[in-house]
PyMOL CGO cylinders between C-alpha atoms (Angstrom):
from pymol import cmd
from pymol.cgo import CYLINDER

trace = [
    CYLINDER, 27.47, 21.60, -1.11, 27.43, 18.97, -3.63, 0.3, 1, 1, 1, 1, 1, 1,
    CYLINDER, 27.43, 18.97, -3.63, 30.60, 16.94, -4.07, 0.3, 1, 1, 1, 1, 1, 1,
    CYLINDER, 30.60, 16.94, -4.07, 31.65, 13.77, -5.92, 0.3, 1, 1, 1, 1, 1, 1,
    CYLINDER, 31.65, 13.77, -5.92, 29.16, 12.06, -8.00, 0.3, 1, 1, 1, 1, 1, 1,
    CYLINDER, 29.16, 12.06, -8.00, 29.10, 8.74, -6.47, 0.3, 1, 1, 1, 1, 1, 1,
    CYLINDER, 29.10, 8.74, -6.47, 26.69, 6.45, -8.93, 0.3, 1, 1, 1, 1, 1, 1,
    CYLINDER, 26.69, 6.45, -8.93, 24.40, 6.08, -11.66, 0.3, 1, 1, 1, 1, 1, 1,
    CYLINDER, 24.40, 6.08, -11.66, 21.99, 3.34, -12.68, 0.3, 1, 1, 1, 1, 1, 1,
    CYLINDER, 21.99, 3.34, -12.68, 19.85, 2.70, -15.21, 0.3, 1, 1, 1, 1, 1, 1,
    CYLINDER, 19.85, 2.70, -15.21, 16.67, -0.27, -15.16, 0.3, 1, 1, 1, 1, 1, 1,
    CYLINDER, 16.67, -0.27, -15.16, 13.12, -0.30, -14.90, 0.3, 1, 1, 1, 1, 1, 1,
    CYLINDER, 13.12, -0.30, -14.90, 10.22, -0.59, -12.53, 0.3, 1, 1, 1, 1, 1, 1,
    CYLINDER, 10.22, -0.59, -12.53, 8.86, -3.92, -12.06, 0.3, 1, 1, 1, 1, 1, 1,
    CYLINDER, 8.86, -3.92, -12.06, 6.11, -3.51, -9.80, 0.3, 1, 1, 1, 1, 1, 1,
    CYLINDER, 6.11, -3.51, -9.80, 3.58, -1.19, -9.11, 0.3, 1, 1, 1, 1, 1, 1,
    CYLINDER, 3.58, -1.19, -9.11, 0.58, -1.88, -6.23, 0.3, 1, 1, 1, 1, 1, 1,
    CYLINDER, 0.58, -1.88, -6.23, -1.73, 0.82, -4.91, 0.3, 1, 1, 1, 1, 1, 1,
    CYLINDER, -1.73, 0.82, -4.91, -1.57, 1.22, -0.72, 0.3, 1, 1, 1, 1, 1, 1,
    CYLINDER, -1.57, 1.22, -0.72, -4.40, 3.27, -0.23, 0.3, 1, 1, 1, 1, 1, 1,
    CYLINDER, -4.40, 3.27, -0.23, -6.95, 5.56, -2.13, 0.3, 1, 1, 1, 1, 1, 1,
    CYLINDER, -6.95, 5.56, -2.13, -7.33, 8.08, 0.72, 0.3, 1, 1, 1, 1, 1, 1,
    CYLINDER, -7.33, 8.08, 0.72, -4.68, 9.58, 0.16, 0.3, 1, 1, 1, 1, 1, 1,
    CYLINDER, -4.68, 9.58, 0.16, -3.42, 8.22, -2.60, 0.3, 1, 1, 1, 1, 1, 1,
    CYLINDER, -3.42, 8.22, -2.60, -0.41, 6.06, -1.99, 0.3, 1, 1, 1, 1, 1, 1,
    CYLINDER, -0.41, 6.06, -1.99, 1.67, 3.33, -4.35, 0.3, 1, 1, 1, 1, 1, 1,
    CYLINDER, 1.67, 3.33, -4.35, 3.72, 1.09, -4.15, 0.3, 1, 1, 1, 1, 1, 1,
    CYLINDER, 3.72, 1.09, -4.15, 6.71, 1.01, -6.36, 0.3, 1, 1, 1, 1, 1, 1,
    CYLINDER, 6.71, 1.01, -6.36, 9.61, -1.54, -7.02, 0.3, 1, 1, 1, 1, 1, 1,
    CYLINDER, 9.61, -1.54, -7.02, 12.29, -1.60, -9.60, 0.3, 1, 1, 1, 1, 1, 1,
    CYLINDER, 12.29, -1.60, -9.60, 15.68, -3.21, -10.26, 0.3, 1, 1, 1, 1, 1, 1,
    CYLINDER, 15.68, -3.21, -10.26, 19.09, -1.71, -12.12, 0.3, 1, 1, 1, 1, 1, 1,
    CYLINDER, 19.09, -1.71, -12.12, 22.47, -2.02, -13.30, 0.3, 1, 1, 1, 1, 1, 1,
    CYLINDER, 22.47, -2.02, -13.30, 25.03, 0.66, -12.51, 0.3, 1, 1, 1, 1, 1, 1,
    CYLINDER, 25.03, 0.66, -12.51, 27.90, 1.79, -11.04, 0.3, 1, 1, 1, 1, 1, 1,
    CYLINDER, 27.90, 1.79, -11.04, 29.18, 2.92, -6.88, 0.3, 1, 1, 1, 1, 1, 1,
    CYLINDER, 29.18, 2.92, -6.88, 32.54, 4.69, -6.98, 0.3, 1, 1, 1, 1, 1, 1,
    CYLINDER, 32.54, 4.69, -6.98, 33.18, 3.27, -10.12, 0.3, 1, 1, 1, 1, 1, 1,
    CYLINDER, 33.18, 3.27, -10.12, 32.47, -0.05, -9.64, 0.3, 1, 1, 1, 1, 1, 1,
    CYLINDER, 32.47, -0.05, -9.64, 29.64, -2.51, -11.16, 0.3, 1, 1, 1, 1, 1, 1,
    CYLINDER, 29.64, -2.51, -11.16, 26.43, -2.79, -9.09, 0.3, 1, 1, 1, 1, 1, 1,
    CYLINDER, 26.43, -2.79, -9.09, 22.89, -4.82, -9.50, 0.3, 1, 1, 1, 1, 1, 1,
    CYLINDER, 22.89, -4.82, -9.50, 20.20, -2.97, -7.45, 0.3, 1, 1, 1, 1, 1, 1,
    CYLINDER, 20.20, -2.97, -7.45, 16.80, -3.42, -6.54, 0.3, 1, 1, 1, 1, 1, 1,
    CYLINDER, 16.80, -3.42, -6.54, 14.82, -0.91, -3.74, 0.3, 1, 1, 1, 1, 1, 1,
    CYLINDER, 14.82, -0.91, -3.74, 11.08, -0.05, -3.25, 0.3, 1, 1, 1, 1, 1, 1,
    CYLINDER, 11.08, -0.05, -3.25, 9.53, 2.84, -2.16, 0.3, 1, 1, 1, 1, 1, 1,
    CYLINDER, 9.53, 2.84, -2.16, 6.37, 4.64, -1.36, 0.3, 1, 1, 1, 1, 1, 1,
    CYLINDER, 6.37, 4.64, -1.36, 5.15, 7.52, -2.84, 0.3, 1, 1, 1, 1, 1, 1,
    CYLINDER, 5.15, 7.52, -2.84, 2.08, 9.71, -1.29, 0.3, 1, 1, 1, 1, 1, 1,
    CYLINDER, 2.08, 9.71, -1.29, 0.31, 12.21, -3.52, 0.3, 1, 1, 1, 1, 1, 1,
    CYLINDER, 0.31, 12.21, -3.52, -0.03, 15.54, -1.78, 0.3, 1, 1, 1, 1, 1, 1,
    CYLINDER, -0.03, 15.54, -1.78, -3.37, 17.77, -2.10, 0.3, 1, 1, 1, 1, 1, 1,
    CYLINDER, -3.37, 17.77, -2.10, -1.49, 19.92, -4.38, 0.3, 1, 1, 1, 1, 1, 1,
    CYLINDER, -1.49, 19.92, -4.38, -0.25, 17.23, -6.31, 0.3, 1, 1, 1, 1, 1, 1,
    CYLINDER, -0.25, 17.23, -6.31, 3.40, 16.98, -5.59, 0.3, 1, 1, 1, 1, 1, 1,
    CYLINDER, 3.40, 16.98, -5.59, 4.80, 13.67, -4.68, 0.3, 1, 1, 1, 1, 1, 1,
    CYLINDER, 4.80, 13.67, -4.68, 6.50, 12.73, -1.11, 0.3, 1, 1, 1, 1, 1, 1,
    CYLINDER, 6.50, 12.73, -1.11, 8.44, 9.39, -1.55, 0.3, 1, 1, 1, 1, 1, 1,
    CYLINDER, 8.44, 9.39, -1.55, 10.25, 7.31, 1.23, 0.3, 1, 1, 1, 1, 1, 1,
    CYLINDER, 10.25, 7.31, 1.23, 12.31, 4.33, -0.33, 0.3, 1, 1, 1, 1, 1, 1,
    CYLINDER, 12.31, 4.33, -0.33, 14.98, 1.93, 0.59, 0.3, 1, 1, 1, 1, 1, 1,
    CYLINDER, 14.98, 1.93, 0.59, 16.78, -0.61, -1.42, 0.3, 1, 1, 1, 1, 1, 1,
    CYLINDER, 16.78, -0.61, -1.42, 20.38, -2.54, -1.84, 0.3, 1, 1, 1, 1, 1, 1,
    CYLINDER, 20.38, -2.54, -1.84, 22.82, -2.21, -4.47, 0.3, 1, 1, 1, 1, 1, 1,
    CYLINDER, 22.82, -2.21, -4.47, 25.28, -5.28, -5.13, 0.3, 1, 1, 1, 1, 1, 1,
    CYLINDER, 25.28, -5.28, -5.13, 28.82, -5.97, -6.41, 0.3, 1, 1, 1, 1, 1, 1,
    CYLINDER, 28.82, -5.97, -6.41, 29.61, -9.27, -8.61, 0.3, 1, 1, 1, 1, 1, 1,
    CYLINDER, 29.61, -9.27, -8.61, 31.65, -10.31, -5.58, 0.3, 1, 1, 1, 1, 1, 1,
    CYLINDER, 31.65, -10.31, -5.58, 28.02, -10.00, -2.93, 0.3, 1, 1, 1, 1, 1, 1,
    CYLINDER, 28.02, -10.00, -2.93, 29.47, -6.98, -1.39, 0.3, 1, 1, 1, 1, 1, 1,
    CYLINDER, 29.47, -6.98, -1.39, 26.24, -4.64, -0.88, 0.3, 1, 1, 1, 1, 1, 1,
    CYLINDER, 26.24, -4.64, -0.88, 25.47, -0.85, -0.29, 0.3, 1, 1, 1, 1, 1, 1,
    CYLINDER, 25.47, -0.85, -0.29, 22.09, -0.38, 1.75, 0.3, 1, 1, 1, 1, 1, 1,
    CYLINDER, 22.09, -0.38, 1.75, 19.99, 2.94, 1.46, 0.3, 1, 1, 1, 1, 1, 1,
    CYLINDER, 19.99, 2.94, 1.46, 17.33, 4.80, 2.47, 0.3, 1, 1, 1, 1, 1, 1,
    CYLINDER, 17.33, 4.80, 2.47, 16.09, 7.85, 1.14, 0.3, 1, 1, 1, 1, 1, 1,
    CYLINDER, 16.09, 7.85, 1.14, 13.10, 10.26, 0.98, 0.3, 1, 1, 1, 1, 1, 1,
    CYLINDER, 13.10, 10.26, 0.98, 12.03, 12.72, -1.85, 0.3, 1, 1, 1, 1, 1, 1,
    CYLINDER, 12.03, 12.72, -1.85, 9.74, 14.98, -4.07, 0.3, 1, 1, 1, 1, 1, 1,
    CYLINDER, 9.74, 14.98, -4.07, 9.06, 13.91, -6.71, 0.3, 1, 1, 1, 1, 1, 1,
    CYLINDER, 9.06, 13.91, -6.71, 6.29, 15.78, -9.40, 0.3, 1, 1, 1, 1, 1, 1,
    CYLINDER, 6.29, 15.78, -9.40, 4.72, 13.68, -12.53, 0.3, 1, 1, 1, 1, 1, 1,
    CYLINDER, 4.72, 13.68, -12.53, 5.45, 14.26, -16.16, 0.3, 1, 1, 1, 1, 1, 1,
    CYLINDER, 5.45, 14.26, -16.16, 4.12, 13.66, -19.33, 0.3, 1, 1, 1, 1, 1, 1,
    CYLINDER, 4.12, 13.66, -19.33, 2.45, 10.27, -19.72, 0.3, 1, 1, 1, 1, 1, 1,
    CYLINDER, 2.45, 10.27, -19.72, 2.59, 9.30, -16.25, 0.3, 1, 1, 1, 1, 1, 1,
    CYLINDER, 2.59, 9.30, -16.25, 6.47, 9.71, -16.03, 0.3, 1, 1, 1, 1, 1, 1,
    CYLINDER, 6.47, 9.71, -16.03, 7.39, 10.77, -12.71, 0.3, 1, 1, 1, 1, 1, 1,
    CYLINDER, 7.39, 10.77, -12.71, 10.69, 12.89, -11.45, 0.3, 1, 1, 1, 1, 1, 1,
    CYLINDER, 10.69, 12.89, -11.45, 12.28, 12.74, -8.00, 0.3, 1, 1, 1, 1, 1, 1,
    CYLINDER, 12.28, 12.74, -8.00, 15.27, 14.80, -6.39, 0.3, 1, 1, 1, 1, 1, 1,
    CYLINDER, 15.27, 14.80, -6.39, 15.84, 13.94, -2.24, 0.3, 1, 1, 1, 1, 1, 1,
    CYLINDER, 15.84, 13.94, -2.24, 19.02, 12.64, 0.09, 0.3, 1, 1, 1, 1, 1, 1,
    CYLINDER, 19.02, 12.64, 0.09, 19.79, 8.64, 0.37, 0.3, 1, 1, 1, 1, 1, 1,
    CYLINDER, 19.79, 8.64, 0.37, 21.85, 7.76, 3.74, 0.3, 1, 1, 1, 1, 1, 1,
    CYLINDER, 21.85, 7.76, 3.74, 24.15, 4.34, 2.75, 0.3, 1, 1, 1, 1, 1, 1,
    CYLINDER, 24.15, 4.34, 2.75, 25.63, 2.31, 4.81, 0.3, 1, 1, 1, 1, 1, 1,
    CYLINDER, 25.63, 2.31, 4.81, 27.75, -0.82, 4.19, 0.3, 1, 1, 1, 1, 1, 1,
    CYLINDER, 27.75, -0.82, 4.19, 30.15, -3.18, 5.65, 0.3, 1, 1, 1, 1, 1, 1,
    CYLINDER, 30.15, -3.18, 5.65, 32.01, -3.55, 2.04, 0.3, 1, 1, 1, 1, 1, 1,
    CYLINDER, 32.01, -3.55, 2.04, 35.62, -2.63, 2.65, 0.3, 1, 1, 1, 1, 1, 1,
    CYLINDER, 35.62, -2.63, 2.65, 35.69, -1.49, -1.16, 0.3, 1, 1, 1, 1, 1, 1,
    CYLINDER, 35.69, -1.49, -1.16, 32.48, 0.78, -0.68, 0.3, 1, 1, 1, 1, 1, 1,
    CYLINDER, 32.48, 0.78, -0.68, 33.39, 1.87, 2.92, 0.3, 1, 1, 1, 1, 1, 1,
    CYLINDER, 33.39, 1.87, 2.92, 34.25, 5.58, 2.97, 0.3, 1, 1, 1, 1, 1, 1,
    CYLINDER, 34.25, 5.58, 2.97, 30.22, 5.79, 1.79, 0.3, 1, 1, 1, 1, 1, 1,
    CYLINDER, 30.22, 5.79, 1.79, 29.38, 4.20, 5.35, 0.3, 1, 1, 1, 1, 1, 1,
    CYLINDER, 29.38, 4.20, 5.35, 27.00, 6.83, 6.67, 0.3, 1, 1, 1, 1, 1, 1,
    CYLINDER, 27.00, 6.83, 6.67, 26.76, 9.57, 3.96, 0.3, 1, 1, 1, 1, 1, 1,
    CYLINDER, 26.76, 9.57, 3.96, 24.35, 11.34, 2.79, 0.3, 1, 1, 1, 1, 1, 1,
    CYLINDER, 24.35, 11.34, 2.79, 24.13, 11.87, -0.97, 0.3, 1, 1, 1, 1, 1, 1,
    CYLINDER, 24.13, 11.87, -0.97, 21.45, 14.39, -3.08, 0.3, 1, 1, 1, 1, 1, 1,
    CYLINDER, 21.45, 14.39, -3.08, 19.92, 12.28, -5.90, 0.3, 1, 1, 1, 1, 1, 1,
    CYLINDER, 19.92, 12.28, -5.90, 18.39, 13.02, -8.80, 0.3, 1, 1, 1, 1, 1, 1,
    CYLINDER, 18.39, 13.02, -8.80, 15.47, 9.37, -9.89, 0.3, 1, 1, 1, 1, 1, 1,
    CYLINDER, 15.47, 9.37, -9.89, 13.57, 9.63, -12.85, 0.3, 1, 1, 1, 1, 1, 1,
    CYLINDER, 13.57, 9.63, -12.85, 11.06, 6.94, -14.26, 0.3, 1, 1, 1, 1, 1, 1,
    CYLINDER, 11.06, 6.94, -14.26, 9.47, 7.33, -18.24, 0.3, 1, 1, 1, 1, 1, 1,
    CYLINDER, 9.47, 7.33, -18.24, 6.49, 6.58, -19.09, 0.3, 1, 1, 1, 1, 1, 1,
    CYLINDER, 6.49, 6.58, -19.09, 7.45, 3.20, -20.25, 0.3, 1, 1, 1, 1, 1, 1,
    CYLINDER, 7.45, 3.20, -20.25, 8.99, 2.05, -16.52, 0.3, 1, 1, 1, 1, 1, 1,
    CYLINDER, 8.99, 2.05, -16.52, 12.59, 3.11, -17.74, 0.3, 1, 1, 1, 1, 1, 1,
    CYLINDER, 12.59, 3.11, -17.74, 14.39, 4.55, -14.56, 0.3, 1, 1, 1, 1, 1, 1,
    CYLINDER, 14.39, 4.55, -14.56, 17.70, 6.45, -14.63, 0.3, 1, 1, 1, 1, 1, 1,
    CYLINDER, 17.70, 6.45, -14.63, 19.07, 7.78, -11.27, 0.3, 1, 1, 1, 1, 1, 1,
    CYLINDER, 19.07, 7.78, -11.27, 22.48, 9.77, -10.45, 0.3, 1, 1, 1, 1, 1, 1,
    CYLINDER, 22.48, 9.77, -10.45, 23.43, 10.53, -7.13, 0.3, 1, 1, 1, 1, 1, 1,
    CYLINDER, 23.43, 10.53, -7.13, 26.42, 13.11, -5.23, 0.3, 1, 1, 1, 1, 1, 1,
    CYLINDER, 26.42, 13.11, -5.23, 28.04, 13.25, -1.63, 0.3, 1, 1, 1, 1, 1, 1,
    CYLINDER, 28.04, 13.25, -1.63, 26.24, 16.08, 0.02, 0.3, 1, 1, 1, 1, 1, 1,
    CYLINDER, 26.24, 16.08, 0.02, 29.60, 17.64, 2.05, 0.3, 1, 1, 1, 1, 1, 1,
]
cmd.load_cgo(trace, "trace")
């Protein structure tokens, strides 16, 4: 069951570097601005993302999101992800935080759904809830 929206971010991917050509496989780094439980966050995370024969998307990424004070939620996450219209790809899959923030610390070992999409352009947007 979905709960609580936790955060939201929006930024854009700054690098892109192909892995492998058999099977496809990229690369893919990107930094935001958002917000954890309501408070002001910088991020940055990369991830991979495999193309499957049928042309779905598997993607395994991890990143850090920071307060202005250098308090820092760390996740990892895997997902699905299918592409759009002019190469704009969208994600849904489960992040698992941790942190040692005393503001951010009732997210210490949750899982959350999220919902990561990136337009053509490199503009990302993600959201993401506590999965009770």
């Amino acid at each position: 069951m979905l709960g609580e929206k936790l955060g939201e971010s929006k930024g854009k991917r700054i690098v892109r570097r192909v892995l492998s050509v058999d099977p496809p496989a990229i690369e893919v780094s990107f930094e935001d601005t958002g917000s954890v439980l309501g408070i002001s966050t910088t991020g940055l995370g990369t991830y991979t993302s495999k193309v499957r024969a049928d042309g779905s998307i598997f993607g395994h990424g991890q990143g850090i999101n920071m307060t202005a004070d250098g308090e820092s939620l760390l996740w990892e996450g895997d997902g699905v992800g299918k592409f759009g219209p002019g190469g704009s790809v969208s994600y849904r899959g489960m992040l698992f935080l941790r942190t040692t923030s005393q503001k951010l610390a009732r997210l210490n070992n949750t899982c959350a759904a999220f919902e990561y999409e990136v337009d053509a352009a490199g503009n990302t947007t993600s959201q993401f809830w506590e999965w009770k």
